[in-house]
C-alpha positions in Angstrom: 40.9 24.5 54.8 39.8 28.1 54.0 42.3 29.8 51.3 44.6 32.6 52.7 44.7 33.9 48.8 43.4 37.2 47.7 42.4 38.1 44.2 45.1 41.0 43.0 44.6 42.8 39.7 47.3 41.4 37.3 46.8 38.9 33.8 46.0 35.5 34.4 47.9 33.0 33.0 47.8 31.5 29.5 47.4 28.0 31.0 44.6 29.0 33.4 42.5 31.2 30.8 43.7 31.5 26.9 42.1 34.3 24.3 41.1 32.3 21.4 42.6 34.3 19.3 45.9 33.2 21.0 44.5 29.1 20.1 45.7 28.2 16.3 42.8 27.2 14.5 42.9 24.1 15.0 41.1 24.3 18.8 37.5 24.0 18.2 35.3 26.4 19.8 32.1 25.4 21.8 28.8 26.7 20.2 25.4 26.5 22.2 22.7 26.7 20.1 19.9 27.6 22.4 17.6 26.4 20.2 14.0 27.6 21.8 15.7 29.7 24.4 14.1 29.0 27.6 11.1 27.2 26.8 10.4 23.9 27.9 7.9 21.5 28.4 8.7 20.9 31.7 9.5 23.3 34.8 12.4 21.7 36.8 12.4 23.7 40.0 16.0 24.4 39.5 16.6 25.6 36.2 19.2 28.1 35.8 17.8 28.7 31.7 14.7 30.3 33.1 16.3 32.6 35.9 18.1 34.1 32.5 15.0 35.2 31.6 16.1 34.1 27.9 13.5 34.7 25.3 11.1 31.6 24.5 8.6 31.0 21.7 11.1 31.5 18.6 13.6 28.9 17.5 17.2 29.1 15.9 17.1 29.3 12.1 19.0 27.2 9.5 19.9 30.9 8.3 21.6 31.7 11.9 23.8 28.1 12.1 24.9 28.6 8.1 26.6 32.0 10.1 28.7 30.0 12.2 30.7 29.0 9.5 31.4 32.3 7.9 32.3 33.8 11.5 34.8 31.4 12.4 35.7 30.0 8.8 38.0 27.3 9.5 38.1 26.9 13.0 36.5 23.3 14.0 33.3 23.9 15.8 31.5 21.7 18.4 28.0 22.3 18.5 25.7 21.9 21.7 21.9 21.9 20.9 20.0 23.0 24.0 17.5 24.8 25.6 14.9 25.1 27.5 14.3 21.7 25.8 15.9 21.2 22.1 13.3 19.0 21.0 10.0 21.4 21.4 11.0 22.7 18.1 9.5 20.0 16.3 10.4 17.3 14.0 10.0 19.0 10.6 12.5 21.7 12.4 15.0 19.0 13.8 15.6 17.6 10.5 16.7 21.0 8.7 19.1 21.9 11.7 20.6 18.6 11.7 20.9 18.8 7.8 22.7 22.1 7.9 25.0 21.0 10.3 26.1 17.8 8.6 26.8 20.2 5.6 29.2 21.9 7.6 32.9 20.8 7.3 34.0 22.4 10.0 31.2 21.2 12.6 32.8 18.1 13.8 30.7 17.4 16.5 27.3 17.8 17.9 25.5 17.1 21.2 22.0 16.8 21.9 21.3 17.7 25.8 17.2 16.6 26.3 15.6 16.1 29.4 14.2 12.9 27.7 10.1 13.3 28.2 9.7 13.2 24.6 12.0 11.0 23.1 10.6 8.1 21.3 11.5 6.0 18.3 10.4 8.5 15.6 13.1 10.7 17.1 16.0 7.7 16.8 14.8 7.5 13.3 15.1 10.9 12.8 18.6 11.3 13.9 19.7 8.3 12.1 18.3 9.6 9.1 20.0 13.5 9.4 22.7 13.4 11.8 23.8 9.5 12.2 26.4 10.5 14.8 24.7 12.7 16.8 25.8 12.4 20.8 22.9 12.3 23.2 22.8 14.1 27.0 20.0 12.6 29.0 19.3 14.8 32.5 19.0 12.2 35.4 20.0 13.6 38.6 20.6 10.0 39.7 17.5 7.8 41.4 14.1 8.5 41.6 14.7 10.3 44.7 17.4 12.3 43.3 14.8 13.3 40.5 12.5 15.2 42.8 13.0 18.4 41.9 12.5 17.4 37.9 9.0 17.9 37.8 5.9 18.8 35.0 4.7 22.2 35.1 1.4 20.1 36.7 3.9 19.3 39.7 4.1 15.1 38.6 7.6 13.9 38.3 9.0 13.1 35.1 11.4 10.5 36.2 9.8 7.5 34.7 9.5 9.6 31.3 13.4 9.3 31.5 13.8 6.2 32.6 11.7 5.0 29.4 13.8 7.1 27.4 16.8 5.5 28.9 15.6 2.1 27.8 14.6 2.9 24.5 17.9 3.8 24.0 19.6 0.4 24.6 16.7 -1.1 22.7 18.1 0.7 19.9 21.7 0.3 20.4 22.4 3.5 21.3 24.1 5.1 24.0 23.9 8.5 26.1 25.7 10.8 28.7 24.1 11.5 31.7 24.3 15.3 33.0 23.3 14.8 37.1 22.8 18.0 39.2 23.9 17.5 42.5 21.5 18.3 45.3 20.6 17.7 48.9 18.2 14.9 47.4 21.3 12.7 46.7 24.1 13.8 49.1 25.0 10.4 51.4 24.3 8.3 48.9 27.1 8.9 46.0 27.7 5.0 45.9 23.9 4.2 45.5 23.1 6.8 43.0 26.1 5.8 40.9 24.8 2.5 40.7 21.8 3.2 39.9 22.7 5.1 36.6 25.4 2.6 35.7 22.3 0.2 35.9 21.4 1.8 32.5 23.1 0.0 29.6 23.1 2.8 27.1 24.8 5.2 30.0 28.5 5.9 29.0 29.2 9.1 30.7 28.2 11.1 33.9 28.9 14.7 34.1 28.5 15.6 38.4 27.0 19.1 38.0 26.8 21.0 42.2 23.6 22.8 42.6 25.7 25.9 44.1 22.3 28.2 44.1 22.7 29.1 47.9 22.2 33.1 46.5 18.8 32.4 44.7 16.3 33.8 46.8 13.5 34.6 45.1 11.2 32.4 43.2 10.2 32.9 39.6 7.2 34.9 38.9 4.2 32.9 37.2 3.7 34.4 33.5 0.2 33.9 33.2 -2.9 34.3 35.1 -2.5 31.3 37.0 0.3 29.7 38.8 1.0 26.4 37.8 1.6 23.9 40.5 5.2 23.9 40.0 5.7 27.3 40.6 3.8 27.4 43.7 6.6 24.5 45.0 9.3 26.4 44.0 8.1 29.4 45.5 7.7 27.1 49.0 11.5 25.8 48.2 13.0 29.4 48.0 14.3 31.6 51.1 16.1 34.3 52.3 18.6 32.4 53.3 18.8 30.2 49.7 17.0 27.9 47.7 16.4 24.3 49.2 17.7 22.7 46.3 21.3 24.1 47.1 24.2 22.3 48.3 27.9 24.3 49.2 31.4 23.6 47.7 32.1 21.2 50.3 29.1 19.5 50.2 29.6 19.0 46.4 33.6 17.9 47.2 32.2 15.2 49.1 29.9 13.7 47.1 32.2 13.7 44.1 35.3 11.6 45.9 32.8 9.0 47.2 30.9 9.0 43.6 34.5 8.3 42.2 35.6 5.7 44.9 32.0 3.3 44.2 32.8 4.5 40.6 36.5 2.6 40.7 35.2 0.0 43.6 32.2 -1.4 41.4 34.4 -1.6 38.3 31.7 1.0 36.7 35.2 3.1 34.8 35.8 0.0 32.7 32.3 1.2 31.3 31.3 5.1 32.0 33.5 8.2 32.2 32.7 10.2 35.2 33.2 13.6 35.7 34.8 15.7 37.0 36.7 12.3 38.5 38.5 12.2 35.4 39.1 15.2 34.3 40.8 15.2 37.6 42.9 12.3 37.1 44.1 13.8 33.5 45.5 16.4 35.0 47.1 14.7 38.2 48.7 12.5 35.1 50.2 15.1 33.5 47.4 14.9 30.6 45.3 17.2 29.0 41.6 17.5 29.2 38.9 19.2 27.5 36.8 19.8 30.4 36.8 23.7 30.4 37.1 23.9 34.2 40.5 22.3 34.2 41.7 23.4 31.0 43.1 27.1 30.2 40.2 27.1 26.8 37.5 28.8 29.0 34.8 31.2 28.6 36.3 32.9 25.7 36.8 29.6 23.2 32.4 28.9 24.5 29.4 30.9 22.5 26.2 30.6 23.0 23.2 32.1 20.5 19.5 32.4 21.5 16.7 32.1 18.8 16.4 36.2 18.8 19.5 37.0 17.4 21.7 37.6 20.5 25.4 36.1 20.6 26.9 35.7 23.5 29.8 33.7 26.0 29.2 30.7 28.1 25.6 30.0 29.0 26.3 29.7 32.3 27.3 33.0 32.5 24.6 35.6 33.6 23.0 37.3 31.1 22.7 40.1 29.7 25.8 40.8 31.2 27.2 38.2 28.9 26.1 39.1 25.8 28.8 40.2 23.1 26.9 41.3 20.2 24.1 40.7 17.4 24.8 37.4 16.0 24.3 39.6 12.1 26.6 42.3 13.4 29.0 38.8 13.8 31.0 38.8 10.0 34.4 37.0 11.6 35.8 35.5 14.2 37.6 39.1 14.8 34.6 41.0 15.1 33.8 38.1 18.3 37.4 38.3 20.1 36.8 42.1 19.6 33.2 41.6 21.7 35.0 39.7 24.2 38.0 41.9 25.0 35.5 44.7 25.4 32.8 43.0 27.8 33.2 43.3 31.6 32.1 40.3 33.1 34.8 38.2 30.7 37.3 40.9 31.8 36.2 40.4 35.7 36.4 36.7 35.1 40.3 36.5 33.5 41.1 39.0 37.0 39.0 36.2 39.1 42.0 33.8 37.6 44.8 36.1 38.9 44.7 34.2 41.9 45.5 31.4 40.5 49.3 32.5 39.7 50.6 31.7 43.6 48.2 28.5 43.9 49.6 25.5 44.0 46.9 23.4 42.8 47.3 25.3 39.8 48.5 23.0 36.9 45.7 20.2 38.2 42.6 22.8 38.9 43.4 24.6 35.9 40.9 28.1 37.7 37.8 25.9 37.7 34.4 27.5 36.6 34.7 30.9 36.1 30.9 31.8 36.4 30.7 29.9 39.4 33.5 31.9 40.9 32.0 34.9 39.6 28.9 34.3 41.0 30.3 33.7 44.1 32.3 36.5 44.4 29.3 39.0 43.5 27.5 37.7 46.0 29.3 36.8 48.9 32.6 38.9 48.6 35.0 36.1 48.0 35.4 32.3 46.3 37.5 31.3 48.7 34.9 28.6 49.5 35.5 27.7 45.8 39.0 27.3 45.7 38.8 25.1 48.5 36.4 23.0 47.4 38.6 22.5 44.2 42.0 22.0 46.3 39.8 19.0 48.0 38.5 17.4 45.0 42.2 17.5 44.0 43.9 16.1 46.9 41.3 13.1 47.5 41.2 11.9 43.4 45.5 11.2 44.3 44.2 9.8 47.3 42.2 7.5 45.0 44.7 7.6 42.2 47.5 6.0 45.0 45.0 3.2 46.7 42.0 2.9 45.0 40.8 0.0 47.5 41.3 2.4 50.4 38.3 5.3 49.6 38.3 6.4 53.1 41.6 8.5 53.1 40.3 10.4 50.0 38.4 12.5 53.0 41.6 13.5 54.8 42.1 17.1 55.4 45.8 17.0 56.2 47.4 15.2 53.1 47.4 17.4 49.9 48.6 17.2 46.4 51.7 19.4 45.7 53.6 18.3 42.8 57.8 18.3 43.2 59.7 19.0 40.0 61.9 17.2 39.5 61.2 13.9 41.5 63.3 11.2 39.7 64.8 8.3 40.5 67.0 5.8 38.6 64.8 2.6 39.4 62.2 2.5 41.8 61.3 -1.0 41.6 65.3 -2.0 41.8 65.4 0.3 44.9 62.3 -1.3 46.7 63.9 -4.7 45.6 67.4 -3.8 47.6 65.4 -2.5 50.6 64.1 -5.3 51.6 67.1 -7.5 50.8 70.3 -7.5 52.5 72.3 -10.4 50.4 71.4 -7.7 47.2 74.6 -6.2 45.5 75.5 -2.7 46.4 77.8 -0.6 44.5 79.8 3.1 46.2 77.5 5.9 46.7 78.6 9.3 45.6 78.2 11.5 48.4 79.5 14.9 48.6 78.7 17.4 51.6 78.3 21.4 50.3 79.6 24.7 52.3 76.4 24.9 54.3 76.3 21.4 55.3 74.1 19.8 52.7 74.6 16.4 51.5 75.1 15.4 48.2 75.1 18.8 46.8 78.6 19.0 44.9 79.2 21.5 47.0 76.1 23.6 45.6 73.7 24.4 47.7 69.5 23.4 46.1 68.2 20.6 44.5 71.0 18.0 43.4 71.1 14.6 42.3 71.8 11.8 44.8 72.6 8.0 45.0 69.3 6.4 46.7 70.4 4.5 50.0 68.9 1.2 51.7 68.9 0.3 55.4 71.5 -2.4 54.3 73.6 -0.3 52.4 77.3 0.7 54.6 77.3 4.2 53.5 73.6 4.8 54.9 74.1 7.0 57.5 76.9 8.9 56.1 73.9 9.9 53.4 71.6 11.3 55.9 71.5 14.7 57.6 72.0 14.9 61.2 68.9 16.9 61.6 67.0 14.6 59.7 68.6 11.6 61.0 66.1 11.0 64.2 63.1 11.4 62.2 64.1 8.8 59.3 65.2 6.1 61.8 61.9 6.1 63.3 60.1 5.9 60.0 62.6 3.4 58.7 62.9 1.4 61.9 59.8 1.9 63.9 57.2 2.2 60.9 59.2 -0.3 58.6 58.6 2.1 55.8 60.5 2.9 53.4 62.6 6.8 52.6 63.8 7.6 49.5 64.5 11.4 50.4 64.9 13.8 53.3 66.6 17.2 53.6 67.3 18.8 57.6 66.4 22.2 56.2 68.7 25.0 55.0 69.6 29.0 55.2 71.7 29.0 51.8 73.5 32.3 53.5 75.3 33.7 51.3 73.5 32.3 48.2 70.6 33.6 45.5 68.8 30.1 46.6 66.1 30.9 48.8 66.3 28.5 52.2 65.0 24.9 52.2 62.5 23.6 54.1 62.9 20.1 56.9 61.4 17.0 54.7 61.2 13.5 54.4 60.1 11.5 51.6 58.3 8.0 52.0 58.0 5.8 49.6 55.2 3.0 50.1 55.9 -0.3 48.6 51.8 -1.3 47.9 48.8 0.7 47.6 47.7 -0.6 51.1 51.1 0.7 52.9 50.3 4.0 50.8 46.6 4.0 52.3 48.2 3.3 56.5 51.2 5.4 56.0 49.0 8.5 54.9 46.6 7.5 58.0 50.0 7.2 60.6 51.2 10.4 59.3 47.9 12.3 59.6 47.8 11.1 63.0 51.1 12.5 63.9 50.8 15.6 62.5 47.1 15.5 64.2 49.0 14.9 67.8 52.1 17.3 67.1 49.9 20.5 66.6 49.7 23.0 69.0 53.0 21.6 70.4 55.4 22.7 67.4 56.9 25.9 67.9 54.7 29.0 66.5 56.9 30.2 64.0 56.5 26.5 62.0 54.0 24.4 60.4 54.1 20.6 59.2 52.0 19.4 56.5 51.9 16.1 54.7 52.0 16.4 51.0 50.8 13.9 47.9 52.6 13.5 45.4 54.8 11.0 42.2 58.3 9.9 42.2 59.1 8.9 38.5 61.2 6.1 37.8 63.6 6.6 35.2 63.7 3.2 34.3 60.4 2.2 33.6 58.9 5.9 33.4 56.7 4.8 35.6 54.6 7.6 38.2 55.0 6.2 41.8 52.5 7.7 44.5 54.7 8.4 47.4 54.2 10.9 50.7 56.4 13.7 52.4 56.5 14.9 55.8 57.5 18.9 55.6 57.7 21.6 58.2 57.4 25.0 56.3 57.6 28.7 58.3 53.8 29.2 59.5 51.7 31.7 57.8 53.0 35.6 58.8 56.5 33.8 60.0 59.9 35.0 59.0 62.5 31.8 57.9 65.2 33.0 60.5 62.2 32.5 62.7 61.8 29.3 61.3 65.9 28.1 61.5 66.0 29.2 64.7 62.7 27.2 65.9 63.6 24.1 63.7 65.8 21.5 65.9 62.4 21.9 68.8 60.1 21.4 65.8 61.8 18.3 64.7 62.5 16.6 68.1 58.7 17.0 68.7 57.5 15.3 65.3 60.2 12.6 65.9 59.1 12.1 69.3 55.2 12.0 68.8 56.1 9.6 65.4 57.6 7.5 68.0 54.6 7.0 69.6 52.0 6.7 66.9 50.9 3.4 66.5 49.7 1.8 62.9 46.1 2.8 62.3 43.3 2.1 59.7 41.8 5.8 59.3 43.3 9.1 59.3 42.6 11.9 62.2 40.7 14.2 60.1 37.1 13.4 61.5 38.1 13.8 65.5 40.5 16.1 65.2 40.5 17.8 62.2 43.1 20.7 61.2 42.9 23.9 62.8 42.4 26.2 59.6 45.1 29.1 60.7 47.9 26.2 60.5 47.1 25.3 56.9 48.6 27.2 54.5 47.9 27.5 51.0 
């Protein structure tokens, strides 16, 4: 579904990208500690580190972490040790780092990210000793096929160093997160690569990183006099056309919702937290997360220091580009914000998130990545292909929110979140109850038709409240819209499903209320009626274009009804036609009663089915608007 959006040039949001001064002091800010800069004792073919060209050989100073503390005084600070590979600094070194920042107050957290070769008991005793509750990333990009770009600068792969390291772990009693990049070597096989980590005891976490290198075309240059094995295979695994090692947004999109769907399926969330899966659901909940790619605290609330003095944003940021300033030229948190507001590529990245003002995938994607997006934009022109990837993700994770045991409609290309506010009823569960049962009590519905024929609007045209209506119920029809009326029979009647909402569509002449679109609201009574009803309805939609008029589009939208009651989110489905993209709404009025005795007539006909239509006939991408 490429994006129709353009980036303009105004201020991003607050809740898509936040200054930290604009945080109180109580968000913690993200410090990498880049603690050898890029050297590392092995040579993954992959590694982003060593494109940066960081500087290797020195190590981060007690002297430069007892800085933090004076630069951002108060503020809490959570500390990621990384590198190249944290551990090459030695033991002796370990242990003074890790004592300096346990005699930090406001250093409440720290993460250790190893690629595992050289973890061994001596190094559990170590951190036991120093820094007790000290979290630990292990890189596994899944099996040991998954693993084949982790290699030794000798060429050998390292993956049964980590799976050693893995074990020693729940020997121990400890446990781990698991970063795995995502790459051609595991695509197809999200549920067996899942299981195969969750196999681990000591895994709790897996972070899903995409490989999105499809602009690195040029190996990295050998710095000595001889080329070590594993830079001759890069060199063989890097084109003109990209590295071989790269996957694209959709690729990535994929592999994610059908990680997620064996990750609810095999029971593996009562156990490990898998992101982005549910950073995802957070936000499709209404909650907040701190994953940085759905939350507004983004490059600007994430430093990173090398060992040679330089302080700078997000490592995954390009550098120099995103260097800031001389960690000693660093006296307060001031002097960094300052840095910030000043530097271009944080300044290109807060316009990137313009775009997200119109989108409405907005409160849930929260602008993703920046330095992906930037990345992406420099060199292809756009990140649309971004976007789009992040709308998917979205709109299969409320699949997979709605009916869990139904992973297959997660892939649909026609059903897509787009939260209604408000969308309350009194009490859902009372409501499905009377449905089904015609001896049920009924009291008098309120209904009230407006100037411009609009039911249940107190004579007030726009969204109103209004007395939910059965089947059974004697006032039913006088409830519904004429327009509407066709449509809802044959969902109610033919389908057997349930409506709890419908509107024929409205020109508000006369009014400041901007026209309403045709919609009808269904709301499934179990997750597998949520799972056929999303299939049916992709199916209709699938057979109806090309046949509705030009000036309109239908699309099928995700979304909760909340009960009052109970408070309660329900997972329900509506059936909209919108004006198309370039189309005028008096266009639109004018081309609405053929529209909508076309979608009732192929509804008619479409039978019950198990998948949606997305894979034979999937949308034609000038019909879906953002």
């Amino acid at each position: 579904m490429p994006s129709t959006l353009t980036t303009p040039t105004t201020t991003a949001g607050a809740d898509v990208w936040r200054p930290l001064e604009d945080t109180d002091h109580a968000a913690a800010v993200s410090v990498v500690l880049k603690l050898r800069g890029e050297t590392c004792d092995i040579d993954c073919l992959y590694c982003f580190e060593k494109r940066k060209l960081a500087p290797g050989g020195a190590q981060i100073t007690v002297q430069q972490i007892r800085r933090l503390g004076q630069i951002f005084g108060e503020r809490p600070l959570a500390i990621e040790l990384h590198g190249g590979e944290p551990l090459t600094v030695g033991k002796d070194a370990m242990a003074a780092l890790l004592d300096e920042l346990a005699a930090q107050p406001t250093v409440h957290r720290v993460h250790l990210q190893t690629n595992g070769v050289r973890l061994d008991g001596e190094w559990l005793d170590l951190f036991d000793a120093h820094y007790p509750d000290l979290h630990i990333g292990i890189s596994l990009d899944g099996d040991e096929q998954g693993n084949s770009w982790r290699i030794g600068y000798d060429g050998t792969a390292i993956y049964p160093h980590i799976v050693n390291a893995l074990n020693l772990l729940a020997e121990r009693g400890r446990t781990c997160g698991i970063v795995t990049v995502v790459t051609p070597a595991v695509l197809g096989r999200a549920a067996q690569v899942i299981d195969h980590i969750a196999a681990f005891d000591a895994v709790r976490a897996v972070h899903l990183l995409p490989a999105f290198d499809t602009t690195v075309t040029k190996p990295l240059t050998a710095s000595g006099r001889r080329t070590s094995p594993s830079r001759l295979l890069q060199a063989r695994a890097v084109a003109a056309d990209g590295a071989a090692w790269a996957i694209t947004p959709v690729q990535y999109a994929e592999f994610v919702l059908d990680a997620a769907a064996r990750w609810i399926g095999a029971g593996h969330f009562r156990r490990i937290k898998l992101d982005p899966a549910v950073a995802t659901i957070r936000r499709l909940k209404g909650l907040d997360t701190a994953h940085c790619h759905f939350a507004a605290h983004k490059c600007s609330h994430v430093i990173t220091a090398y060992p040679d003095g330089r302080f700078g944003s997000c490592d995954e940021l390009p550098w120099p580009q995103a260097h800031l300033l001389p960690l000693a030229a660093a006296h307060s948190e001031t002097d960094v914000t300052a840095a910030q507001h000043a530097n271009p590529l944080l300044t290109s990245g807060r316009e990137l998130m313009t775009k997200c003002l119109s989108c409405p995938y907005r409160a849930v994607c929260g602008g993703g990545c920046t330095a992906t997006r930037w990345r992406m934009v420099q060199e292809t022109g756009s990140d649309d292909a971004y976007c789009d990837h992040r709308g998917r993700l979205i709109d299969g994770m409320a699949h997979l929110l709605a009916a869990p045991d139904h992973p297959a409609g997660a892939h649909c290309l026609r059903a897509h979140w787009r939260p209604a506010a408000p969308n309350v009823m009194d009490d859902v569960d009372a409501f499905l109850a009377r449905w089904d049962d015609p001896a049920a009590p009924r009291s008098p519905a309120r209904i009230q038709a407006g100037d411009h024929d609009d039911i249940n609007a107190a004579g007030l045209p726009g969204e109103q409240a209004a007395d939910c209506l059965d089947p059974h119920h004697p006032q039913r029809y006088e409830g519904i819209e004429d327009r509407v009326r066709p449509l809802v029979d044959t969902i109610t009647r033919s389908w057997k499903a349930v409506t709890y909402d419908s509107c024929q569509g409205h020109a508000h002449t006369g009014t400041r209320l901007p026209p309403s679109a045709f919609r009808v609201g269904l709301l499934p009574r179990t997750r597998t009626e949520y799972a056929t009803l999303a299939a049916r309805l992709c199916h209709t939609l699938a057979a109806a274009d090309g046949y509705l008029p030009p000036a309109i589009t239908a699309h099928l939208a995700r979304t909760d009804l909340t009960s009052a009651h109970t408070g309660r989110h329900h997972p329900v489905l509506t059936l909209t036609l919108t004006p198309a993209p370039g189309s005028k709404w008096a266009d639109y009025l004018t081309s609405l009663d053929q529209a909508v005795r076309t979608l009732t007539h192929v509804a008619r006909h479409t039978p019950a089915v198990t998948g949606c239509a997305c894979t034979l006939r999937p949308p034609r991408p000038n019909r879906e608007a953002r």
